[in-house]
N, C-alpha and C positions, 0 to 999 in steps of 0.2 A: 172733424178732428180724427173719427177712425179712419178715415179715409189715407189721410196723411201719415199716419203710425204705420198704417198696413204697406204702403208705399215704399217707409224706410226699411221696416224689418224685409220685405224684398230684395230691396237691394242690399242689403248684407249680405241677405241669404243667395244671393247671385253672386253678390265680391267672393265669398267662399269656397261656393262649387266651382269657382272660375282658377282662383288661387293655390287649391289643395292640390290638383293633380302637378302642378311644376314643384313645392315643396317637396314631395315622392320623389323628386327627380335629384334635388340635391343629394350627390352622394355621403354615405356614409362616413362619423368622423372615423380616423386610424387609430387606434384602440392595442393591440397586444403585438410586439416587435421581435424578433426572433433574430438571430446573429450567428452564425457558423463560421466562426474562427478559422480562417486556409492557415494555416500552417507555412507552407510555401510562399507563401507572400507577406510575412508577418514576421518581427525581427523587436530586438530590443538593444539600439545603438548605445551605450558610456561613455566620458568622458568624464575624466580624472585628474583635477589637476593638479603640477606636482612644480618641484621647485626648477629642475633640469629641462623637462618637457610636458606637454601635455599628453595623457594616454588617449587613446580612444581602443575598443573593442564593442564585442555583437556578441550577445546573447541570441540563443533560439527560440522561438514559441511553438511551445508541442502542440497546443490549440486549444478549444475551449468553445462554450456555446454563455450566449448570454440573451436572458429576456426580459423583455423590458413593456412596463406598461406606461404609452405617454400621456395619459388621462394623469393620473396621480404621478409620474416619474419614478416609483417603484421598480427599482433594478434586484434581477438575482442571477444566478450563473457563475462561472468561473474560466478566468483567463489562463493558465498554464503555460511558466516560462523554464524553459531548460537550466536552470544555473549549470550543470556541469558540462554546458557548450560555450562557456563562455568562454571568448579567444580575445586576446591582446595582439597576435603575431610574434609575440617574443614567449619562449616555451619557459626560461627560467620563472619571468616576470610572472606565467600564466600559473606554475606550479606553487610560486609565490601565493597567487592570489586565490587558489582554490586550496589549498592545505593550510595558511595562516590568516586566509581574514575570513571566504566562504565557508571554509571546511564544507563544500560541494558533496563528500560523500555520505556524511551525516545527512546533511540539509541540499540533496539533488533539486529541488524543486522550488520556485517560488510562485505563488498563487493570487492572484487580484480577483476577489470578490465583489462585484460592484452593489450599492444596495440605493443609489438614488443618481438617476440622471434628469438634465432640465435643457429645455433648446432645439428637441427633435419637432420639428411641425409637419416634418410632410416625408416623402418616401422620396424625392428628389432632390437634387440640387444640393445645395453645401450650408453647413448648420455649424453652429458654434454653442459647446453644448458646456455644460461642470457636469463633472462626474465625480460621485462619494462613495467611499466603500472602502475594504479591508485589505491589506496589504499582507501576506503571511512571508516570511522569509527569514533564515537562520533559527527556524523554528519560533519566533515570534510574530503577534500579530500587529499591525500599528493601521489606524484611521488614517486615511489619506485623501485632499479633495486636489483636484487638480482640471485645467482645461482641455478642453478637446476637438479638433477640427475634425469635421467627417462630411465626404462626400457620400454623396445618393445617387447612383446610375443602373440602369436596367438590372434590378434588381442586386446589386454589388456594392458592398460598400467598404470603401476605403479610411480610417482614421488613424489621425496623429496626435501626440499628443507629450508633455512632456514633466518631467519629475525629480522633484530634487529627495536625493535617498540621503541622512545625514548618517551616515551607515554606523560610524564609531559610537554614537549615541545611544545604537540601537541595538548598540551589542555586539559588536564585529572590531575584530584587533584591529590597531592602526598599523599600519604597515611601514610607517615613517622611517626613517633612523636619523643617525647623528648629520650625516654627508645629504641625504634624500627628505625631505618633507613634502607629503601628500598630504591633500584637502582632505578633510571628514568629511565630507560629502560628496556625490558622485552626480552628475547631469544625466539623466535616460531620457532619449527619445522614443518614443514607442511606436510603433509602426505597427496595423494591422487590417489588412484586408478580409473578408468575407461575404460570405450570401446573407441575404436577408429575406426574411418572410414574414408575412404580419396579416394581421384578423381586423378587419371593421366590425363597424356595429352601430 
């Protein structure tokens, strides 16, 4: 009988020393995400619809860094969007829109705080993720969740992503009048490219 005991605890102790060295080899899970905002390559598309036509215009993104841990989805950082680059193409319409609904020079800035993302798995390829976090604009702040496509390539990553702002609600004039009715809400697409860097463990 000891004979037989002695035999199996061998062989375990053989499956182990045999198994442990390829374990060591699986790499590290991806652990802490780092995000450097290009500026250049990063835009915030509207679309506003109205009763004559539909608007469309481009905000700028001054840039921003965001980090992110994908173990827990713990996001912090900040996105930076130009509001006083924001262009319609028509100057009245734009002076319109930055003196009576943005007031732009009070409130130059709008800021997306992200504080939870979920969907990143890997440093490649293309992820479909929710992102939650804080929205600051016209000097207030509002919870926002919303979806997000982003690609993963040689260290670059590209996301879109998109957002209904219901802007009159939030505190911003309606712009309407008797002859013109615009939506209370505006469509943003969000476009923004960056580097990416990130810690295993």
């Amino acid at each position: 009988m000891k004979a037989v005991i002695s035999a199996v605890f061998a062989a375990f102790t053989l499956s182990v020393a045999v198994t442990l060295p390829a374990a060591e080899k699986v790499a590290p899970s991806l652990r802490e995400v780092t995000i450097g905002v290009d500026p250049s390559g990063s835009n915030v598309q509207f679309t506003l619809g109205a009763t004559l036509h539909t608007v469309h215009g481009t905000f700028n993104v001054k840039g921003g860094t965001v980090h992110l841990d994908a173990v827990s989805g713990k996001a912090s950082g900040q996105v930076v969007v130009d509001v006083k680059s924001g262009n319609t193409g028509v100057e009245a319409r734009d002076r319109q829109m930055h003196n009576g609904v943005l007031e732009s020079d009070r409130f130059p800035q709008a800021v997306f705080s992200p504080e939870r993302v979920s969907g990143l798995a890997s440093l490649e390829g293309e992820h479909e993720l929710v992102v939650h976090g804080t929205l600051r604009i016209h000097g207030q702040d509002h919870e926002v969740t919303f979806p997000a496509r982003v690609i993963v390539q040689d260290g670059r990553l590209t996301a879109t992503a998109k957002l209904v702002v219901p802007y009159v609600s939030w505190g911003m004039k309606d712009p309407s009048t008797f002859v013109l009715r615009v939506s209370d809400k505006v469509n943003l697409d969000i476009n923004l490219t960056g580097a990416l860097t990130s810690k295993r463990y």
